[in-house]
C-alpha positions in Angstrom: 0.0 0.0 0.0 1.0 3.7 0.2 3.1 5.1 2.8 0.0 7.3 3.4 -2.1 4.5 4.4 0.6 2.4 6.6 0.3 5.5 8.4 -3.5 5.9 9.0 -3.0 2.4 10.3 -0.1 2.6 12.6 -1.7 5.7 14.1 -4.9 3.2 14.2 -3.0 0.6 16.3 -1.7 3.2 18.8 -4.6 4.8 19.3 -6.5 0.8 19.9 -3.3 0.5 21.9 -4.4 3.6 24.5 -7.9 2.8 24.8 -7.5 -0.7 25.5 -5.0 0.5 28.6 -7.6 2.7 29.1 -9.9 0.3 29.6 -8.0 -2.5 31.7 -7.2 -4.7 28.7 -3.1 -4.5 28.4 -3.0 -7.7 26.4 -4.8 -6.5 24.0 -3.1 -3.4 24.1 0.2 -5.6 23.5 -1.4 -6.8 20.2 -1.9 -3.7 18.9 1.6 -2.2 20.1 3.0 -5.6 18.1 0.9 -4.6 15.2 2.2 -1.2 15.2 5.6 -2.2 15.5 5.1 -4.6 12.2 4.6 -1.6 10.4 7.2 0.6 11.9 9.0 -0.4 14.9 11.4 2.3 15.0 8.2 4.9 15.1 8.3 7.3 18.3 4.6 6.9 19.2 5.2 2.8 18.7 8.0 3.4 21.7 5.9 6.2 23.7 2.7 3.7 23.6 4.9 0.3 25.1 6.3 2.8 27.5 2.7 3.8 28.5 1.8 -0.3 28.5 4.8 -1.1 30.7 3.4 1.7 33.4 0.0 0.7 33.3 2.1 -3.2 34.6 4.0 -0.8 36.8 7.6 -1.8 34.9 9.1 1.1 35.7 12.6 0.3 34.5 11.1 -0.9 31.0 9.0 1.8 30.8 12.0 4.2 31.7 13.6 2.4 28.5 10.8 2.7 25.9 10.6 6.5 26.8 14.2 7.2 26.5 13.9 5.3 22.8 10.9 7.2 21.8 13.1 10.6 23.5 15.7 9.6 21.0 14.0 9.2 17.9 12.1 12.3 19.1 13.5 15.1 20.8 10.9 17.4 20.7 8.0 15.2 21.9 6.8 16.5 25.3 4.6 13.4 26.2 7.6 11.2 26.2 10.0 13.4 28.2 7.1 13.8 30.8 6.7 10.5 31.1 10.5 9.6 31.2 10.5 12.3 33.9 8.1 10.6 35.5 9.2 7.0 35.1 13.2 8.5 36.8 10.8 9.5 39.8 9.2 6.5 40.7 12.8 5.1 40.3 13.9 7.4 43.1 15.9 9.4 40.5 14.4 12.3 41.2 17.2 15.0 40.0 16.8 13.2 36.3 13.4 13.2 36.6 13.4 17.1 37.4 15.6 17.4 34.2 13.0 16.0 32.2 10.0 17.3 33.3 11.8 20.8 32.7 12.6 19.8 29.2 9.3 19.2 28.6 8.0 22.3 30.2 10.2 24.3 27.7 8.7 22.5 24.6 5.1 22.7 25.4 4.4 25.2 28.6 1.0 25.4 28.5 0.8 21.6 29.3 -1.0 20.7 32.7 0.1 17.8 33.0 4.0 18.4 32.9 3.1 21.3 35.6 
């Protein structure tokens, strides 16, 4: 198909992805993250979204690692660096996670959530 539509549907698998950890179902939300990942594994949301899986299972160490990988294919994207600020915290890292949570606070300020 056209790079156009293997879009629309990796975008369609992460969003399945959030509302099934949304909604208490993480292994479905695993299928769909696997899905994604067939179409592009090395895709930031793909990372960001088995991040998000591995807190919902409270794997904070894994979850520290998918957000640093979806930090490095993305630099600018705020949701990741809050989260991987957020994931250094419940590590008891909490300098690093300060250092995130800035970083993300300078990208998008009006954010709530990073605040």
């Amino acid at each position: 198909g056209s790079p156009k539509a293997w879009s629309i549907q990796l975008k369609i698998w992460i969003l399945l992805a959030d509302v099934y950890i949304a909604s208490d179902l993480p292994n479905e939300a695993e299928n769909c993250i696997q899905e994604a990942m067939s179409i592009n594994p090395l895709s930031h949301n793909v990372m960001y979204m088995k991040g998000k899986l591995n807190v919902y299972l409270s794997q904070w160490q894994e979850a520290k690692q998918c957000f640093l990988n979806a930090v490095s294919a993305n630099p600018l994207y705020p949701d990741a660096l809050r989260d991987l600020g957020e994931a250094h915290y419940n590590l008891g890292e909490p300098r690093l996670a300060e250092k995130y949570l800035k970083d993300a606070a300078k990208i998008d300020p009006g954010c709530p959530n990073t605040w």
